[in-house]
Backbone bond lengths (Angstrom), bond angles and torsions (degrees), N, CA, C in turn:
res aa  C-N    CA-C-N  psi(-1)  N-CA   C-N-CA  omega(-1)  CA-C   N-CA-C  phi
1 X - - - 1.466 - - 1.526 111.56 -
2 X 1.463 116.71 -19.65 1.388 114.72 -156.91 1.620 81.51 -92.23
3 X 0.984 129.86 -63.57 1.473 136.63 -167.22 1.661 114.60 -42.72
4 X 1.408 125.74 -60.70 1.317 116.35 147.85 1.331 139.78 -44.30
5 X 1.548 105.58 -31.27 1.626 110.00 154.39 2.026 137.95 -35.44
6 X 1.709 87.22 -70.76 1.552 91.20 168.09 1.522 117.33 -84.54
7 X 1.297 110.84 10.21 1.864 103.80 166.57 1.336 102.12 -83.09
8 X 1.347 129.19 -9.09 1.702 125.32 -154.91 2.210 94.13 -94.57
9 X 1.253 103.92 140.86 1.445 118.30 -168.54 1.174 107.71 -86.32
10 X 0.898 126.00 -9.29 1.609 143.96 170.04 1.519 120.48 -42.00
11 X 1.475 93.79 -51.82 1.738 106.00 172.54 1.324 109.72 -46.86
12 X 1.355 118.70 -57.71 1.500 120.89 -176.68 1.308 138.74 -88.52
13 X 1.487 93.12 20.64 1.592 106.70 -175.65 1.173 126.81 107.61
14 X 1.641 135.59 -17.90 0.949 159.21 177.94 1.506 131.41 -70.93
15 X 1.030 131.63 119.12 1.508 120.95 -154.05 2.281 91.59 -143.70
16 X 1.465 107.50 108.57 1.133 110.23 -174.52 1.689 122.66 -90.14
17 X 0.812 121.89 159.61 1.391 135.53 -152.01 1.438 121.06 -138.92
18 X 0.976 121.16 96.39 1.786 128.58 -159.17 1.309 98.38 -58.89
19 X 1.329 130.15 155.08 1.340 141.01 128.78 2.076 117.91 -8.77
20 X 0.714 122.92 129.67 1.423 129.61 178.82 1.598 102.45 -152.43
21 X 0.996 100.69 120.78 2.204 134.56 164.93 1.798 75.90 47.92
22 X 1.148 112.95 -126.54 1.807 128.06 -150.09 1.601 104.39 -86.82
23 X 1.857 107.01 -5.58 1.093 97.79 -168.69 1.882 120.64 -95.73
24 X 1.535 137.13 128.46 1.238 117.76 -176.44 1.423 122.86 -74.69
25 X 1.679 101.37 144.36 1.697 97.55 169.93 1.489 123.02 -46.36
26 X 1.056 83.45 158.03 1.948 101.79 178.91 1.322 113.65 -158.66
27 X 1.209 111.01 164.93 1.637 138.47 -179.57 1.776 104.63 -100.81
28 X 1.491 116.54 113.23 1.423 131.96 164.70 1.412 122.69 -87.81
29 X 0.999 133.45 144.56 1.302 130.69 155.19 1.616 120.17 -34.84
30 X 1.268 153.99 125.75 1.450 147.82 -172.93 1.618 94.94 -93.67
31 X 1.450 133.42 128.81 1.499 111.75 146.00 1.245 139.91 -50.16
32 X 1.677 134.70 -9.57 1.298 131.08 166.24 1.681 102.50 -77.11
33 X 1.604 84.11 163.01 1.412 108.85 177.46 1.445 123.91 -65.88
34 X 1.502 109.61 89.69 2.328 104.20 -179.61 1.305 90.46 -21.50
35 X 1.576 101.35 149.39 1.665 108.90 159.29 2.093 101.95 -103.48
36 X 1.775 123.91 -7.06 0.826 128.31 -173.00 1.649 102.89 -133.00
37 X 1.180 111.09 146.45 1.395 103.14 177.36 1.810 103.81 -88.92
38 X 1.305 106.75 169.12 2.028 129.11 -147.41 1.708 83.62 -69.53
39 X 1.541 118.68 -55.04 1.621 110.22 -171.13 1.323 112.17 -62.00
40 X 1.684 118.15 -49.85 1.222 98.66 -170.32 1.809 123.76 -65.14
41 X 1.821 114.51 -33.74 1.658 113.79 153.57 1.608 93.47 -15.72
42 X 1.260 105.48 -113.98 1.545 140.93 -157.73 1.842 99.71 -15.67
43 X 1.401 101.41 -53.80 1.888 102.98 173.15 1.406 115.88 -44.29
44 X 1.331 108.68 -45.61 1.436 127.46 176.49 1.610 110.03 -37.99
45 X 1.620 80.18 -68.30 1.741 90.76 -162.04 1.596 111.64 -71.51
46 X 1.582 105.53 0.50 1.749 106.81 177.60 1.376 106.04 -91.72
47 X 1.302 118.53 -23.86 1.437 118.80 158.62 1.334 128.69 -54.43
48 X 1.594 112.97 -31.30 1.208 97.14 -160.33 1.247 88.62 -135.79
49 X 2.057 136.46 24.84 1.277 101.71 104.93 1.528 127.22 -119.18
50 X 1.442 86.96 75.80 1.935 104.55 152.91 1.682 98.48 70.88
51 X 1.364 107.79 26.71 1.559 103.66 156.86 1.366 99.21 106.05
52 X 1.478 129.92 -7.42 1.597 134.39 -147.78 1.941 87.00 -131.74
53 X 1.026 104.16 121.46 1.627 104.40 156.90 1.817 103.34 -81.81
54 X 1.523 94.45 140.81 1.573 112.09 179.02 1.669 105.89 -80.18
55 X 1.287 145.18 144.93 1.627 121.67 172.35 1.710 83.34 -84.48
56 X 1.749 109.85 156.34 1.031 108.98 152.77 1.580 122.62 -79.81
57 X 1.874 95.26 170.48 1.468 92.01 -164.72 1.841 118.66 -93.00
58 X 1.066 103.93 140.86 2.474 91.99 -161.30 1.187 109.76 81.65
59 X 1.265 146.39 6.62 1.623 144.46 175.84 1.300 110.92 -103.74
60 X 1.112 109.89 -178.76 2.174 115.58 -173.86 1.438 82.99 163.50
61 X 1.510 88.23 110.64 1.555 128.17 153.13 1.450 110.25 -24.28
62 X 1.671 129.19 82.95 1.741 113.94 174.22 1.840 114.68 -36.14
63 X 0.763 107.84 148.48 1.922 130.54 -179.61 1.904 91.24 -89.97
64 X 1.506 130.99 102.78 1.459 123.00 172.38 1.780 99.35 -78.67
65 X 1.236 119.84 32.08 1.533 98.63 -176.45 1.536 78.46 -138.06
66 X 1.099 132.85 -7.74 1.591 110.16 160.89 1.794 118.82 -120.65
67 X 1.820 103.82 31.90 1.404 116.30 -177.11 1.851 91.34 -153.29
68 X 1.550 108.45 45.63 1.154 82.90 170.97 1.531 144.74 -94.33
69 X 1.915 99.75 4.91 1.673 98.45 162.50 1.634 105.77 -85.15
70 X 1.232 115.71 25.32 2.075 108.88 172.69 1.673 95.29 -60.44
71 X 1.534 100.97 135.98 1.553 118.32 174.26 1.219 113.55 79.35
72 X 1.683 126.18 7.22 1.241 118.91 -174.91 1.592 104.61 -133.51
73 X 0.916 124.87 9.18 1.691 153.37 148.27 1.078 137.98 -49.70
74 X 1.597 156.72 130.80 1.164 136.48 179.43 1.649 93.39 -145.19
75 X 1.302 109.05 131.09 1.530 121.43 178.57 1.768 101.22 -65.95
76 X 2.089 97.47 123.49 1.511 78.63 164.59 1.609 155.75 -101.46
77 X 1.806 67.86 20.62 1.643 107.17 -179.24 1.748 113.62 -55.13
78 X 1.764 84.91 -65.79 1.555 86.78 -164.94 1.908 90.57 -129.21
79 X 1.335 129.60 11.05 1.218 111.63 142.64 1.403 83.67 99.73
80 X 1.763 133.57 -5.52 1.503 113.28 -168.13 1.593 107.67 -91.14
81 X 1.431 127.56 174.97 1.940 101.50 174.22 1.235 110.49 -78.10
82 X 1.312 111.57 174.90 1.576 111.16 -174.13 1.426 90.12 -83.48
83 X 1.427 107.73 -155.31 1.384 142.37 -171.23 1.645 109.83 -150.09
84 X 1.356 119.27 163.50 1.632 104.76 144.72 1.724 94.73 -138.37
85 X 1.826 104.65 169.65 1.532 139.37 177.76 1.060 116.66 -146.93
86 X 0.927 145.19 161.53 1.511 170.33 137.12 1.817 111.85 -85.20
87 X 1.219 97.39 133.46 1.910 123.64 -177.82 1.055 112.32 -130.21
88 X 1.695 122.42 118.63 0.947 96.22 169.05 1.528 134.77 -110.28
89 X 1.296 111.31 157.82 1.378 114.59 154.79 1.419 147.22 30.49
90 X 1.250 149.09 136.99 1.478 140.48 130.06 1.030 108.00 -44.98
91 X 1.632 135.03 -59.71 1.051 143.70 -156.89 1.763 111.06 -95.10
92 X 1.105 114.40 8.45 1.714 126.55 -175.24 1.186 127.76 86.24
93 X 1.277 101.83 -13.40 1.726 138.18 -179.22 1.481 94.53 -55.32
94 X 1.819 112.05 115.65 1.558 108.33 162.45 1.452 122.83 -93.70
95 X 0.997 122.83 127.16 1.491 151.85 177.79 1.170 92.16 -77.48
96 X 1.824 114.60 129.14 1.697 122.73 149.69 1.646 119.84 -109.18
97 X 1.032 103.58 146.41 1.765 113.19 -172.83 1.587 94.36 -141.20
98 X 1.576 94.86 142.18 1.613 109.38 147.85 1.173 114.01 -63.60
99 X 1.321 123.29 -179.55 1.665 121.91 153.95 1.702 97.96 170.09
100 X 1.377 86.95 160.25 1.633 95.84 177.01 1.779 98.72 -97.15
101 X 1.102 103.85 -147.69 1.692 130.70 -160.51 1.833 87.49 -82.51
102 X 1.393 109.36 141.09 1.782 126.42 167.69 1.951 107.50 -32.64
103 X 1.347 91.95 -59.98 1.332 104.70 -179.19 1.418 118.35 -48.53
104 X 1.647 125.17 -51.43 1.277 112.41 -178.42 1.393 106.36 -77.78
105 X 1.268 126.49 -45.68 1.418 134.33 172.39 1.476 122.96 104.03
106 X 1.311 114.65 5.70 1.718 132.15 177.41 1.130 108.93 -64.62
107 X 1.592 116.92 117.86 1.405 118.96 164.90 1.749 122.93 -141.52
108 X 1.001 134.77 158.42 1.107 130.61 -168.35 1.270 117.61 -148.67
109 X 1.352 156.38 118.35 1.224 166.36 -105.12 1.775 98.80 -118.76
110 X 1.630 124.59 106.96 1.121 134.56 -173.07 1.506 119.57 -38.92
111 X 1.245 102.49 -49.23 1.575 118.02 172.48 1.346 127.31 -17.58
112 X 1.957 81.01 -81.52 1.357 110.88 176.14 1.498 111.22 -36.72
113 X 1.682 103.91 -74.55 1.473 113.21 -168.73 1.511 112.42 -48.78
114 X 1.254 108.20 -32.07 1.653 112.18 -172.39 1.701 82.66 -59.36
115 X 0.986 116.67 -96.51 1.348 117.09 -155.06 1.922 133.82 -43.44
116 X 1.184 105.24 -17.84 1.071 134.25 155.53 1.845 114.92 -63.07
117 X 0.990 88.66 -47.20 2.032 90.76 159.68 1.067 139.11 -68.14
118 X 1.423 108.95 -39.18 1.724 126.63 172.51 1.175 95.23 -72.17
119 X 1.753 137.19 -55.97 1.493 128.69 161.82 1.682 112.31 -14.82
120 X 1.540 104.82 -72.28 1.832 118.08 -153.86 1.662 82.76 -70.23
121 X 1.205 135.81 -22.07 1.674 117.30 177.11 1.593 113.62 -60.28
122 X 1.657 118.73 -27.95 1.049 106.98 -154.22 1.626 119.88 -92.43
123 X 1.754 88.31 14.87 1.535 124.28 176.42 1.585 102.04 -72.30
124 X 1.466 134.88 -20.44 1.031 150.52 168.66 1.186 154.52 -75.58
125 X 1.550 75.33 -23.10 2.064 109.22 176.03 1.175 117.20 -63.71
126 X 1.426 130.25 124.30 1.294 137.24 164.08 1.151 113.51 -66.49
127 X 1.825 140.94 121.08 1.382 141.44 -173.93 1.831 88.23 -59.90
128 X 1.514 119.15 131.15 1.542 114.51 154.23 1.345 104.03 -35.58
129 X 1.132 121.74 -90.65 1.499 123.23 -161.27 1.853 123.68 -10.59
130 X 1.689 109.62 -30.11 1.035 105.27 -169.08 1.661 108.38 -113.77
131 X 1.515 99.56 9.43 1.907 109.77 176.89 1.559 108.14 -60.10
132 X 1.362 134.13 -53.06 1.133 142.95 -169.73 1.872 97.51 -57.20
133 X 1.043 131.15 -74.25 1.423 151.40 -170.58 2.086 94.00 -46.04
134 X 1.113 87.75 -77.35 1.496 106.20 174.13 1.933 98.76 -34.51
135 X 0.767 137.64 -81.92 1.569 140.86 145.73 1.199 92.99 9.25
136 X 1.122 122.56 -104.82 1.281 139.72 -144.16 1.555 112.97 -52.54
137 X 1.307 114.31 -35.69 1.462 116.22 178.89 1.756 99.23 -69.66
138 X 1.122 97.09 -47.76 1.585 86.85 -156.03 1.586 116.31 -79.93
139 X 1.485 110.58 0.23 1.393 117.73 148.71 1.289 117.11 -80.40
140 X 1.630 121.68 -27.06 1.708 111.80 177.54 1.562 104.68 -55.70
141 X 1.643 98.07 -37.72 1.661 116.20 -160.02 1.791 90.98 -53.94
142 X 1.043 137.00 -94.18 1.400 168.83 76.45 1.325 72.15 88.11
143 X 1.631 120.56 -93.59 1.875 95.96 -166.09 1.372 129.70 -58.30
144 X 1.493 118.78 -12.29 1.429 117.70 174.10 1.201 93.42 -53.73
145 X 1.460 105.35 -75.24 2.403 116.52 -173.55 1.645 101.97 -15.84
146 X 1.430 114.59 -46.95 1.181 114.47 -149.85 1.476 105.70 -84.18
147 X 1.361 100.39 -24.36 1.505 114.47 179.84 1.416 118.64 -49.89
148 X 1.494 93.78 -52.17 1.425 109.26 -174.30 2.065 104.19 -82.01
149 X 0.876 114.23 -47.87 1.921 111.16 165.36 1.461 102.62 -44.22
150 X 1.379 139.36 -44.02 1.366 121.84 155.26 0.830 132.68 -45.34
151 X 1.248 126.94 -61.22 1.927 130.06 168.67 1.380 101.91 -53.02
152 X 1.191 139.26 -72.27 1.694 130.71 179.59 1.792 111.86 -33.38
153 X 1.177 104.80 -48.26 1.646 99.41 -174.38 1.927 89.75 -66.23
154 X 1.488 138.80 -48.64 0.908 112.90 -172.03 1.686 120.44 -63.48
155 X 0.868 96.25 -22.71 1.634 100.47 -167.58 1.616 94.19 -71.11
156 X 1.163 119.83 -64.16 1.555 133.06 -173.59 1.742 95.56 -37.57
157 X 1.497 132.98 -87.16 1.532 134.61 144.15 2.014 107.40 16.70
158 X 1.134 107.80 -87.18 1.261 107.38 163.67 1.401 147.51 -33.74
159 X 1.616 93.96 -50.14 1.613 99.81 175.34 1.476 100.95 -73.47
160 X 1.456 105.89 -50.11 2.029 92.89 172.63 1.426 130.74 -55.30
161 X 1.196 119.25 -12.93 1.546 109.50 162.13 1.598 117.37 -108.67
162 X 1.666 116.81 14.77 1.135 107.98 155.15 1.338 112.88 -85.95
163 X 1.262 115.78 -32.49 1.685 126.75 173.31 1.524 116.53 -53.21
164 X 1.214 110.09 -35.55 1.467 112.01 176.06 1.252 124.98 -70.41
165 X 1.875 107.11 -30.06 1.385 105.55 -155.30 1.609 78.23 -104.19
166 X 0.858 130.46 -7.81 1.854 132.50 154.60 1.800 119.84 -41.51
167 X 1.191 83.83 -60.63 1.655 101.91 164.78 1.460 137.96 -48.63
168 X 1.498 97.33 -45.68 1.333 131.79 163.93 1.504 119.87 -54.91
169 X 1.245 93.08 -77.34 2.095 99.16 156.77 1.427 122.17 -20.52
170 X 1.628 91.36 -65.82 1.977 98.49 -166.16 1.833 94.79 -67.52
171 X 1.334 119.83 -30.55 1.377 105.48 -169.99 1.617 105.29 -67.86
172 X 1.017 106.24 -49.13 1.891 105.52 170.57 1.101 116.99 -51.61
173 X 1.414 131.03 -33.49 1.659 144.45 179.97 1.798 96.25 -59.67
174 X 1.735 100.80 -51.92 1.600 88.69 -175.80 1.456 116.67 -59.79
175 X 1.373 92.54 -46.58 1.666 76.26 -161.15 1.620 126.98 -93.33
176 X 1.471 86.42 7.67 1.929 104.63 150.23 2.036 106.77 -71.60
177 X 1.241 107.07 -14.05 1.264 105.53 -168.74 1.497 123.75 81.67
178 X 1.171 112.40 24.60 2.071 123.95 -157.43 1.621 95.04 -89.59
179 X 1.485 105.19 -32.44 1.551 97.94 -159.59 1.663 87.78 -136.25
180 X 1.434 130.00 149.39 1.225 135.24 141.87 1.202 144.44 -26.95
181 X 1.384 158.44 123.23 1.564 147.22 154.51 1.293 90.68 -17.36
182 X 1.193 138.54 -132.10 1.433 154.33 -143.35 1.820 104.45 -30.28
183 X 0.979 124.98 -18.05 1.663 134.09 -176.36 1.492 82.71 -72.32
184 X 1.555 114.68 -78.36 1.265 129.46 -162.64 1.697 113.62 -40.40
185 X 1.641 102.50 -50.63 1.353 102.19 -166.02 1.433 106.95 -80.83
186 X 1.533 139.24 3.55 1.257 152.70 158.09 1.311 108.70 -65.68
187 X 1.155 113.37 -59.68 1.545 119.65 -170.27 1.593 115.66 -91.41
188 X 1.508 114.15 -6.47 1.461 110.28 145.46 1.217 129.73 -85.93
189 X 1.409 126.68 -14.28 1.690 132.92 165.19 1.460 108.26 -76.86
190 X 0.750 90.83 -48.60 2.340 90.64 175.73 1.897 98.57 -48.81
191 X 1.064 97.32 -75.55 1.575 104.81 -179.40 1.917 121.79 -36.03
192 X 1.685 84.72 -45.65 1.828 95.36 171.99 1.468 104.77 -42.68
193 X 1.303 99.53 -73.26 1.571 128.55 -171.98 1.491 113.89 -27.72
194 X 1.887 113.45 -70.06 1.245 129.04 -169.98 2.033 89.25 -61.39
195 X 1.170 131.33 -53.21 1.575 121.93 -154.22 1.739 90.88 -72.95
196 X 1.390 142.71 -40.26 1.289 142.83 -160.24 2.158 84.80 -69.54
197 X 0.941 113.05 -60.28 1.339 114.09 -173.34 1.775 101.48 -46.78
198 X 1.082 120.44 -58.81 1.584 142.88 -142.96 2.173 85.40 -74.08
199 X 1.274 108.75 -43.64 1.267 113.41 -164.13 1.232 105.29 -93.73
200 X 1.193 143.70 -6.40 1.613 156.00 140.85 1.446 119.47 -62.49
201 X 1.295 102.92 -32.84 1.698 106.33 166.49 1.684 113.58 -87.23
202 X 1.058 113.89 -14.67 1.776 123.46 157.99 1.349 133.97 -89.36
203 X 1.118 79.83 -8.41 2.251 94.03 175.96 1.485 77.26 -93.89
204 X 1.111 127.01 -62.31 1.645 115.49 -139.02 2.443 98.53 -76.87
205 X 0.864 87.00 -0.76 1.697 86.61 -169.41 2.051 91.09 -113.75
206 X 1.084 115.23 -14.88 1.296 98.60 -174.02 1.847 99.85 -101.02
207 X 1.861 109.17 -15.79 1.282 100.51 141.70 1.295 145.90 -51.87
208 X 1.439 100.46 -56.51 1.548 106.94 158.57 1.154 152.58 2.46
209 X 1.674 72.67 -63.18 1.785 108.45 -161.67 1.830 109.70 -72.02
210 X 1.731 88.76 -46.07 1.785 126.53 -174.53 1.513 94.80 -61.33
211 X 1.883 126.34 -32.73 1.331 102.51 -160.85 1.541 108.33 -101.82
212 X 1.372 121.06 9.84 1.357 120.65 -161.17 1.336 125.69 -126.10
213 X 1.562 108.90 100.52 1.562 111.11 -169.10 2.132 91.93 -91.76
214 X 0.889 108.91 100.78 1.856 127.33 -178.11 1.594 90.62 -58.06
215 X 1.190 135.11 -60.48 1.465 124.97 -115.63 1.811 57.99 -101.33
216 X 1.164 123.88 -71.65 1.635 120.63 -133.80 1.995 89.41 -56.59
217 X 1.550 106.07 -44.13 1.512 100.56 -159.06 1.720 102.88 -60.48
218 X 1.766 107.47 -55.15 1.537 95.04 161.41 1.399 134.03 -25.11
219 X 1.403 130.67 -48.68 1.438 128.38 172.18 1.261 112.31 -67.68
220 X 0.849 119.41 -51.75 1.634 109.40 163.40 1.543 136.55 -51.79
221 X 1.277 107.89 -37.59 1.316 98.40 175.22 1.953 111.49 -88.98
222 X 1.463 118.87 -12.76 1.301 110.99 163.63 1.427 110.73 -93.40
223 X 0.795 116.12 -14.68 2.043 112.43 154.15 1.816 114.46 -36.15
224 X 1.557 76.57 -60.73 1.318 104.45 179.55 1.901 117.77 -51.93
225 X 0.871 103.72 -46.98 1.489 120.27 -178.64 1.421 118.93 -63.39
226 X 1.606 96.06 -44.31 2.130 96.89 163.32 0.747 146.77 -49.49
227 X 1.988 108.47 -15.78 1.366 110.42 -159.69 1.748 86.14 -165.93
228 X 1.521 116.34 42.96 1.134 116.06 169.42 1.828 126.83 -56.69
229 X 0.958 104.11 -48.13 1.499 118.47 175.74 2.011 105.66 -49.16
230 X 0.996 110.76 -34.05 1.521 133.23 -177.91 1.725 106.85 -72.05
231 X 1.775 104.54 -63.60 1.211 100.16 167.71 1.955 117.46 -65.64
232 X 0.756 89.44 7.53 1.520 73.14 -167.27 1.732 85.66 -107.07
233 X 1.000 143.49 -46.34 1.398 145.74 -145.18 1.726 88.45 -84.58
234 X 1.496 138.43 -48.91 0.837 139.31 -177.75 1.654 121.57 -86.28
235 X 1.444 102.01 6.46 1.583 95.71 -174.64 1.993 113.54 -104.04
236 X 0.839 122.67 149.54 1.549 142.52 176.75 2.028 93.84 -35.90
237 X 1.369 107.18 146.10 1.464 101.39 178.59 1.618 127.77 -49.14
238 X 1.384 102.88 -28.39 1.468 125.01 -167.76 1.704 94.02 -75.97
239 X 1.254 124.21 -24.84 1.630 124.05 156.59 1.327 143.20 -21.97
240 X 1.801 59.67 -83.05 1.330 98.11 -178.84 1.756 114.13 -54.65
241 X 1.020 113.38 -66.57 1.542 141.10 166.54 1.669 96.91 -18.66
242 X 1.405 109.91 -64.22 1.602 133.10 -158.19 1.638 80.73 -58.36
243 X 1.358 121.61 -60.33 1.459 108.05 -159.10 1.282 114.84 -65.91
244 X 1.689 112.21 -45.98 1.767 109.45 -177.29 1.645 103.83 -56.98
245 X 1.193 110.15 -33.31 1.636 80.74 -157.06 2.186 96.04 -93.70
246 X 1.304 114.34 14.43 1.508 104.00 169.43 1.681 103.36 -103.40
247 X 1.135 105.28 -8.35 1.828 124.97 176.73 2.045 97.42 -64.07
248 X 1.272 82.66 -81.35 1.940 110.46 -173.04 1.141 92.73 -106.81
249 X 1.612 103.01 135.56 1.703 122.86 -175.81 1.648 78.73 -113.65
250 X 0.843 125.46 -15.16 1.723 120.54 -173.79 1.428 104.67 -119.06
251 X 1.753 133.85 155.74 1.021 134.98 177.68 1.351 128.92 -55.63
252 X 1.069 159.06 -167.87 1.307 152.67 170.12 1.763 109.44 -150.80
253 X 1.284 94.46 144.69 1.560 111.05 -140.54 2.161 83.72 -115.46
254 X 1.176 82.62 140.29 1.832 90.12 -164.77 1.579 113.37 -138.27
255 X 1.387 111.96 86.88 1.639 108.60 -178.57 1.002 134.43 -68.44
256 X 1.664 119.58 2.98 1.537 118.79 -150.46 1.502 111.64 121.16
257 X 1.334 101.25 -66.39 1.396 93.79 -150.73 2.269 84.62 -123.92
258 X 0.910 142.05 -31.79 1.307 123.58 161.70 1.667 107.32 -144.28
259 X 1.573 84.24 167.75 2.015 104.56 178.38 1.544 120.08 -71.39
260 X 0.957 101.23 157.02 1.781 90.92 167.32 1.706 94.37 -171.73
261 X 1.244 102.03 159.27 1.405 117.52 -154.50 1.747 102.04 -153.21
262 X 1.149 131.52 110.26 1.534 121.01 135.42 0.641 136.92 30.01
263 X 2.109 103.62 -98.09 1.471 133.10 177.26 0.995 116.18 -134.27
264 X 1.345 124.79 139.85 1.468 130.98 -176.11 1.941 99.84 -123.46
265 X 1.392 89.43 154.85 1.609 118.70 177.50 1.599 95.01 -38.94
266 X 1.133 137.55 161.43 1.262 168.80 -165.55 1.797 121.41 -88.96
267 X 1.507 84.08 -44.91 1.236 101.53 -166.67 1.811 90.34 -102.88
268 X 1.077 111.86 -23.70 1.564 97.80 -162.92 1.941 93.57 -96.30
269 X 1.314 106.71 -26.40 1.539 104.84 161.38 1.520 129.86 -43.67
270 X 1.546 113.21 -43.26 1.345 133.60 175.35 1.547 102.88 -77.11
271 X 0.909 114.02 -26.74 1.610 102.05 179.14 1.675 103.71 -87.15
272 X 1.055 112.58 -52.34 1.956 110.95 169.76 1.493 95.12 -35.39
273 X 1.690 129.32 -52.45 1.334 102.82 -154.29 1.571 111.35 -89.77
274 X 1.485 107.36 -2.89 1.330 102.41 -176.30 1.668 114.09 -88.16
275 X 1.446 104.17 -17.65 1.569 113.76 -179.50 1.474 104.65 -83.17
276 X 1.573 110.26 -39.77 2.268 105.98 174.63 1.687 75.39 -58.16
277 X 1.221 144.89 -129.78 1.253 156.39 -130.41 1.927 106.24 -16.41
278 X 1.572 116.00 -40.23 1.473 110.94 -177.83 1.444 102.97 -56.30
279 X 1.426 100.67 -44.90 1.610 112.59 -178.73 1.051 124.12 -49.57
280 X 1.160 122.90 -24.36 1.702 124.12 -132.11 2.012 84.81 -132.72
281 X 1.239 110.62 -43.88 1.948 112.59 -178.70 1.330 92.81 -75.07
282 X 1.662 94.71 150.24 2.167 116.32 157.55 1.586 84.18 -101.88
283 X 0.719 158.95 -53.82 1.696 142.26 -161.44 1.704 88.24 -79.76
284 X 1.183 123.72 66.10 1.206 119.04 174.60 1.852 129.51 -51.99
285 X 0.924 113.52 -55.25 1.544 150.56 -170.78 1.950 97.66 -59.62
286 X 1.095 94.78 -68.06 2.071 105.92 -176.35 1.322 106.85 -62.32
287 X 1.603 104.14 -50.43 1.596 111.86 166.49 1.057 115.49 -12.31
288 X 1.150 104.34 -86.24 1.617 137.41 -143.75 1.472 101.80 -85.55
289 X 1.077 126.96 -13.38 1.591 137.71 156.74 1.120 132.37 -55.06
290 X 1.762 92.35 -61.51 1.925 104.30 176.45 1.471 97.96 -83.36
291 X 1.314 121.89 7.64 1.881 107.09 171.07 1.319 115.94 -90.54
292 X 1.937 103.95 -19.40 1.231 92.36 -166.49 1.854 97.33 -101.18
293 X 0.927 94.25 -18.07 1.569 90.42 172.07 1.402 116.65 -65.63
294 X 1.478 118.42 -42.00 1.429 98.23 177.25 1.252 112.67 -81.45
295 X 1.446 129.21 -30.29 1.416 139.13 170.47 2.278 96.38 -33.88
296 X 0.938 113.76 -51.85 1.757 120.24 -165.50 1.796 107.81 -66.53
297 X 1.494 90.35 -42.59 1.670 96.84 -170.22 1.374 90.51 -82.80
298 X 1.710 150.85 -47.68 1.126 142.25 -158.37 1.347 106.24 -76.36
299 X 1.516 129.59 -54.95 1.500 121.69 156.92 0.910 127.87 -19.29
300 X 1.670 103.41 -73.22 1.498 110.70 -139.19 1.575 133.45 65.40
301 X 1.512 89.92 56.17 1.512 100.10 -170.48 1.404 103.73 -60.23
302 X 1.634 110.57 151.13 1.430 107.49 177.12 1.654 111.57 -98.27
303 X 1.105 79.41 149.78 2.051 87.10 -166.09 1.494 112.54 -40.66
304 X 1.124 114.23 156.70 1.888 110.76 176.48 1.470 114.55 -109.89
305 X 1.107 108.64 104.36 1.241 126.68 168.51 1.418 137.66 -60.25
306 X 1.345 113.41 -31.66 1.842 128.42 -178.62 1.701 102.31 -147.47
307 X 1.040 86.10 179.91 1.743 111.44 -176.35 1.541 102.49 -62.84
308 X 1.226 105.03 -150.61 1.747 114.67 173.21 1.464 121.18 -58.26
């Protein structure tokens, strides 16, 4: 019993799925919690067969570069997430599809949807023309922020050497005799306390400060933004991935023929509305200028720090 036990995929999250009509078995994600993580399983099972993993029998390894919205899907049938597989062929040729669970029976041809996604990215694209401008605000933005993280680090500076020379006082108070032992050692732990807090909020902002090149990371990530659909179609799965899920913080729901989502990113919301508006103005160019300018000062977008 024990031996069939740790062969079962279950431990690590894994929940298997027989073969059905043309389609091959596969390994799904399980909704319970692995009690083992996926590498250490697999170590297991190379141990015990003799250093050699066995392939299982009806399965094929999914391809993540031709299933790369798997796990980021939601059936809009019955609301469960999809999955993806590969089938193959007359001709041996494997076919990939989303799909939910046997039972509901929703499926949709990988292809398609792939490409239909890189499409809905290009809902995202910043026109070049307005990267330079776009720049510029959000570095004006960015040194105000910083303006004010200067004055806080001074103020913070301050309150810690009023606290000290606080300390200082009551210690002279004692041994003038003004105040008690136990007075003293009250009102030097309060003081400890407030400067240990006060000087943890100044390590962590004078990090900050040390880790953030604004102007260079800004160009990069609106580089990035011109030709998102591009980066994403040409980038490594781990990209790809990076972009959907800084795109949609929530799953995205896929009928066939388009996406739809809930909630979308913040930042990528403001860009949908600033691109319907390029669309939508004949004074295109001025438009889209004074929108984004007041759009920066009315926010208060917070500075951008990294890529996607």
């Amino acid at each position: 019993m024990v031996y069939p036990a740790i062969r079962n995929p279950v431990y690590c999250g894994k929940v298997f799925i027989g073969k059905y009509k043309d389609e091959n078995a596969y390994f799904v994600n399980g909704q319970h919690e692995p009690l083992i993580s996926e590498d250490l399983f697999y170590k297991i099972q190379d141990i015990l067969d003799g250093n050699k993993r066995v392939e299982r029998p009806n399965s094929k390894i999914l391809s993540p570069d031709n299933l790369p919205l798997r796990n980021f899907l939601v059936c809009p049938v019955c609301g469960k997430n999809l999955t993806g597989s590969a089938s193959k062929g007359s001709k041996g040729v494997h076919y990939y599809y989303y799909h939910c669970i046997p039972s509901c029976g929703f499926r949709k041809n990988a292809d398609h949807a792939n490409k239909l996604f890189e499409k809905e990215l290009q809902k995202f694209e910043f026109p070049i023309v307005i990267k330079d401008v776009l720049q510029e605000l959000l570095e004006k933005n960015y040194k105000n922020f910083l303006g004010v993280s200067v004055d806080r680090r001074k103020s913070i500076v301050n309150e810690i050497e009023k606290l000290n020379l606080k300390v200082s006082k009551a210690r002279e108070f004692l041994f003038a005799d003004k105040i008690d032992a136990e007075d003293y050692k009250i009102m030097k732990e309060e003081c400890k306390v407030r400067i240990e807090k006060l000087e943890e909020e100044l390590t962590k902002q004078m990090a900050d400060r040390k880790n953030t090149s604004i102007k260079a990371r800004l160009g990069d990530a609106l580089t990035a933004l011109t030709s998102l659909s591009i980066l994403y179609r040409t980038g490594d799965i781990e990209t790809k991935r990076s972009v959907i899920s800084s795109i949609y913080p929530e799953k995205l729901e896929f009928d066939g023929s388009a996406y739809r989502t809930p909630r979308l990113n913040t930042i990528a919301n403001l860009i949908l509305l600033i691109n319907t508006d390029l669309n939508n103005k004949k004074n295109r160019t001025n438009e889209v200028f004074f929108h984004l300018s007041g759009l920066v000062a009315k926010t208060g977008v917070e500075p951008v720090t990294s890529g996607l």
